[in-house]
N, C-alpha and C positions, 0 to 999 in steps of 0.2 A: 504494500500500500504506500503512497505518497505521502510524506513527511515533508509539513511547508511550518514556519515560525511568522511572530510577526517581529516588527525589528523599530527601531528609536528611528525614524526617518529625517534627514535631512533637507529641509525646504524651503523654497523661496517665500519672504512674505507675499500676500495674495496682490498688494498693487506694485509688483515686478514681475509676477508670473507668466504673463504674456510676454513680454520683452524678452525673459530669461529660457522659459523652454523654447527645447529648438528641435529641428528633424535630428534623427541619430546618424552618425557620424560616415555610415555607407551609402548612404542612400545621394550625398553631395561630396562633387572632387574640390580639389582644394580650391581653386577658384569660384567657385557654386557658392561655397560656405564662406568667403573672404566677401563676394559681394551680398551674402544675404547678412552675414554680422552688421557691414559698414555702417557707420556710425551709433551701432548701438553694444556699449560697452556691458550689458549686460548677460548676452545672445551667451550660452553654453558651451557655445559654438567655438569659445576664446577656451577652453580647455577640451572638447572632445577632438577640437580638431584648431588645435594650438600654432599649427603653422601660417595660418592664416594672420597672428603676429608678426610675424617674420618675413625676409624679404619674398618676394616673388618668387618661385624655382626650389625652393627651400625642400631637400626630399621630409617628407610630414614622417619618415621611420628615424632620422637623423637624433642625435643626442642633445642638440641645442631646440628642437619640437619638444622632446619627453622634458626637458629643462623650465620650457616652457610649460606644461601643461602644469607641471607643480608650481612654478608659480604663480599661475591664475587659478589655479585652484582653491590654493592657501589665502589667494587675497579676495575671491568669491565669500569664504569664509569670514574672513577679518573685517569683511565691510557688510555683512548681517546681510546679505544677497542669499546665503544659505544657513538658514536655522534649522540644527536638531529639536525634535520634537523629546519630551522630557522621560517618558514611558513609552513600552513598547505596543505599536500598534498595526491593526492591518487598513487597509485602505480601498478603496473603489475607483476606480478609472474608465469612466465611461467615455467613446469616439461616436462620432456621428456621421456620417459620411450619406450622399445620397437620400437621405429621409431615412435610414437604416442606423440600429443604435445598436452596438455590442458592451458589456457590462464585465470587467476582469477586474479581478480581485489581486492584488499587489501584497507579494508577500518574499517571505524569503524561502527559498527550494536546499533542502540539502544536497551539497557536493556527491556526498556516497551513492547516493538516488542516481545521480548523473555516472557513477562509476560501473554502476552495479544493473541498471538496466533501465533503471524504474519510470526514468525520465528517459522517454525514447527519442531516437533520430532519425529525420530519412534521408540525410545526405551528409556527403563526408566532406572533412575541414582540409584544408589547406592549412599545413604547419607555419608559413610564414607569417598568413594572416592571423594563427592561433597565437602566435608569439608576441604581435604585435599588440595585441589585445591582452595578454598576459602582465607583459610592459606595464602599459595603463590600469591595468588592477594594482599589481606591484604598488607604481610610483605613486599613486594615489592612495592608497590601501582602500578605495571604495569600490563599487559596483556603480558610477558614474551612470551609467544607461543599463535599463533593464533591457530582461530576456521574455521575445512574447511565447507563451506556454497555452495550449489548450488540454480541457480535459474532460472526461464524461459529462455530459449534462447531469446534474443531480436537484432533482424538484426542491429541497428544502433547504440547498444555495442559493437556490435562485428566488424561492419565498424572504430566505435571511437579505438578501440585494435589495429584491424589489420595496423590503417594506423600510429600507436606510432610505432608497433614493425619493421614496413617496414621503418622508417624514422628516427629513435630516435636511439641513440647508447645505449646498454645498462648498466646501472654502474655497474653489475656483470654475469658473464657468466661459469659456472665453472661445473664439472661432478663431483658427489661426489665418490670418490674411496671405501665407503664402502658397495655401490649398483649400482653405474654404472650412476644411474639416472642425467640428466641434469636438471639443476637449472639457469634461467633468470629472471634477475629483471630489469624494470626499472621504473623511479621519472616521476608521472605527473605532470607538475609545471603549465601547463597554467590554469590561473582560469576560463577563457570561458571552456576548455575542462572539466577539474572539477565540473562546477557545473551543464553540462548538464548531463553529467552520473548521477549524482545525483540527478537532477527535472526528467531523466528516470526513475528512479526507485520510488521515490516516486510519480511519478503517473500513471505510465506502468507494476512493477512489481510487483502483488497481492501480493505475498509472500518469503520469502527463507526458503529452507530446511536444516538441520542439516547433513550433511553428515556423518563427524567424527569428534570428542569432544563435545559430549554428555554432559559430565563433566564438560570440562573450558569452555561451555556454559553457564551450570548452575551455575557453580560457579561464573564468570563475572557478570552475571546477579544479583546473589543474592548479591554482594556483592556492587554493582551500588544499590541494594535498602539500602540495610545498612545505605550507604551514605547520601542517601537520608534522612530517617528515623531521622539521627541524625545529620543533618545540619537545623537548624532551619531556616536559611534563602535562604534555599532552592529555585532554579528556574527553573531546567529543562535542562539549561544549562550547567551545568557542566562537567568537560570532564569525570568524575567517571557513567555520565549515558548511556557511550560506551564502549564497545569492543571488542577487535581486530580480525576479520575477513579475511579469503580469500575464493569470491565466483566467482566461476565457471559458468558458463553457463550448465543446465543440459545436455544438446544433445554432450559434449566432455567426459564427464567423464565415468568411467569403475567401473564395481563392479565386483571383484572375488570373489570365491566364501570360505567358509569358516565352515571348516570339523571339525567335532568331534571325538574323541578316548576313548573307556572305559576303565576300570581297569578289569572286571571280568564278564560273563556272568548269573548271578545272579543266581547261585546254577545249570545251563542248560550245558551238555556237549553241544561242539561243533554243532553235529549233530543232537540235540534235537534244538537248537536254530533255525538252518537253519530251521527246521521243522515248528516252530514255525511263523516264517517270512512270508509262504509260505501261511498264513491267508490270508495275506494283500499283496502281493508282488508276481510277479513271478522274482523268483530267479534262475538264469541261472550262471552254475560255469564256469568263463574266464579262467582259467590257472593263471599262474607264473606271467606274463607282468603285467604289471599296466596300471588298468582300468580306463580310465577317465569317467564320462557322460556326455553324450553328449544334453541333452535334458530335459525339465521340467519333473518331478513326475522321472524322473531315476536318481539311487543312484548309486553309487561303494561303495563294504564291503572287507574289505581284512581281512580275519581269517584262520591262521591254515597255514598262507603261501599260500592260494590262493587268486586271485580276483573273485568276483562275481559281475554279473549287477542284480540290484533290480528294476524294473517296478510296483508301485501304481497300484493295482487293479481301476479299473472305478468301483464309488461307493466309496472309502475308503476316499476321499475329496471330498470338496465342489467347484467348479471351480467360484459359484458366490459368496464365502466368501473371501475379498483380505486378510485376515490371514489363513485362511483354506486352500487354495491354493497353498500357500509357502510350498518349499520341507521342509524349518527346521519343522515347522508347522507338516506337514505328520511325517518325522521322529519322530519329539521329542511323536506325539499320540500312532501311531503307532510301533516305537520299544523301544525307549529310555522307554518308561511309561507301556504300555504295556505289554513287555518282558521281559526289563531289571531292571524297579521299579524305574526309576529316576522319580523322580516327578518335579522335582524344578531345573532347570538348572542352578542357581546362586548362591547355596548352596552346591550342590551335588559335594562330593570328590571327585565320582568317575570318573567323566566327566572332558575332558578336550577341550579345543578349539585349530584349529591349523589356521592359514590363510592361502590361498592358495599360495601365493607369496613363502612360502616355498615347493612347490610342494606336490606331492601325495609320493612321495618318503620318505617323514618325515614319513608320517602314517605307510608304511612299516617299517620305522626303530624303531618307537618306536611301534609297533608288535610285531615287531622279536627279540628285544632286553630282552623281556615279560615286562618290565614297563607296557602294555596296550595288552589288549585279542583280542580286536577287533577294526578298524576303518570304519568310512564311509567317503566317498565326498558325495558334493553335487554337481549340479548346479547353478551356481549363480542368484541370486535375477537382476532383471531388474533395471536400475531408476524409469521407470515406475510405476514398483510396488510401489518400494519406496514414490514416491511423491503420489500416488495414498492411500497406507494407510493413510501418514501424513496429507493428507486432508480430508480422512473420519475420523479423533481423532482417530485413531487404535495406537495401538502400535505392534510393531513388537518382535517376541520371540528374546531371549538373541543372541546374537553373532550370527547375520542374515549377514550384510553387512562388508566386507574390500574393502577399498579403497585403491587405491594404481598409482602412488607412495602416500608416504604418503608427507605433508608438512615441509620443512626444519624451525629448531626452529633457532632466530638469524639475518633474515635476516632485519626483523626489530618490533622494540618495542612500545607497546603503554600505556603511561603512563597517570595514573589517575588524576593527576594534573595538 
């Protein structure tokens, strides 16, 4: 069963909150994040992603960024930008996105959980990026940006939510101007309410899943053993063997879905390509308009300035393989490898990822612009599937699921000490 605590959070007063949370730290390159800080010295922004002090060109893994990050960290601190809360507590963080509202419970996850199974995964880290994310726990000794988790829906969770958010005023309510998205938080102080959500889960929810950060999963986790490792009088207890979470209930949340663009058709004119496709796929040319799909095993291809619908032959997957299954799955065998000789989606230059939040429109523009030969959409991935790999120990191919909205970083901190 899943073992969460609540933890002394630390947090912005409520008239800087807007100013101060920001997107988390992957989702903008360092220029992205340099122009959305500008002029506002309070943006998170000045410690998740500290290069953005510095000159221009500045590699953000370099020792004068991490130099930086504790510095503005410590003086976020010093200048009452981030106040720990006095007792330990759990919290609510409600998004709004589209007319659509999802309700996650902010808490802290134990590391062992993440060791040991309990906290599943469906994709695998990159050491570099785990390390760099290590770093920043390290030099900070916090949990700076949580991890988003979902988990079984459970009816008297969600009765325990629904009657804080009908009852409770909340300490921040605010629409972020740089997407629109609604952002709700509020403090659960009772300790009866507290600790039932918590005897819930530790004995009602088998498990939680990883939805997005992958990374400052691993990272938190590995770095909760560290602690371990080299505290001799080690007990189990300390607050270095948590961190910082916000888990969802799985039956609220949404997965768009999450397209790829190549560079070059691998030596094949246009029309040799399409030929080629027509192996595995009935390919039908849409016109001009942009194609969405509408349905599993169908693709949209935009090349040459048109759209195409692409329909998976019966036979060309496995419908009882839950990786075989998946359209990235089908794409990445059948054309990316195939056709076009990508082998390895997390190496390969010539491949790129887009999310879908930026619409189908991106794919045309970076087409049309020639940066990229050819795009595809997909269909998006279920939770279902999701939870359904992580429980068979599958992992899922590279850049399967976006979530969205994504979690604002800022709204509060969990520190290892």
């Amino acid at each position: 069963m899943s073992i969460i605590k609540p933890f002394k959070g630390l947090r912005p007063p409520k008239e800087i909150v807007e100013k101060l949370a920001s997107r988390p730290y992957d989702v903008l390159n360092s220029e992205e994040a340099r122009k959305e800080a500008e002029g506002n010295p309070y943006s998170l922004l000045h410690v998740t992603k500290a290069e953005i002090d510095l000159p221009a060109g500045t590699d953000e893994h370099s020792q004068a960024v991490y130099d930086k990050v504790v510095e503005n960290y410590n003086m976020f601190k010093k200048n009452g930008w981030l106040v720990q809360d006095e007792d330990e507590k759990l919290y609510i963080y409600a998004q709004t996105m589209d007319g659509r509202t999802q309700y996650g419970i902010v808490a802290c996850a134990y590391s062992e959980d993440y060791v040991n199974g309990i906290i599943k995964k469906h994709e695998l880290t990159r050491k570099d990026k785990e390390e760099d994310r290590m770093i920043h726990v390290r030099i900070t000794n916090a949990n700076v940006e949580p991890v988003f988790f979902a988990y079984p829906a459970h009816k008297e969770i969600d009765e325990i939510v629904a009657n804080i958010v009908k009852n409770q005023k909340p300490v921040y309510d605010f629409v972020a101007k740089e997407d629109g998205f609604g952002h709700t938080f509020w403090v659960i102080d009772d300790k009866a309410t507290i600790d039932r959500i918590v005897e819930i889960f530790a004995k009602e929810i088998p498990a939680m899943y990883i939805a997005d950060g992958h990374h400052r999963s691993a990272a938190a986790a590995l770095v909760g053993q560290e602690k371990k490792k080299n505290n001799p009088a080690h007990t189990g207890k300390e607050e270095y063997n948590y961190f910082m979470t916000v888990i969802f209930p799985d039956n609220q949340l949404k997965i768009i879905d999450y397209n790829r663009v190549v560079k070059d058709l691998n030596g094949n004119t246009p029309e040799e390509f399409v030929a080629k496709l027509q192996d595995s796929f009935v390919v039908e040319k849409m016109g001009a308009e942009i194609y969405k799909p509408s349905k599993l095993h169908e693709f949209s291809m935009y090349l040459g300035g048109e759209w195409y619908k692409m329909t998976a032959k019966e036979g060309t997957y496995n419908d009882q393989d839950p990786i075989g299954v998946l359209d990235v799955t089908i794409l990445s065998n059948l054309v990316l490898d195939k056709v076009l000789g990508i082998k390895d989606l997390r190496t390969d230059k010539r491949i790129d990822f887009v999310g879908g939040i930026r619409g189908l429109g991106e794919l045309k523009r970076r087409v049309d612009s020639g940066e990229m030969k050819v795009a595809f959409a997909l269909y998006p991935v279920s939770m279902k599937q999701l939870i359904d790999i992580a429980d068979s120990g599958n992992i899922m191919p590279p850049k399967t699921t976006w979530f969205e909205p994504k979690l604002r970083s800022g709204l509060v901190i969990h520190e290892l000490e």
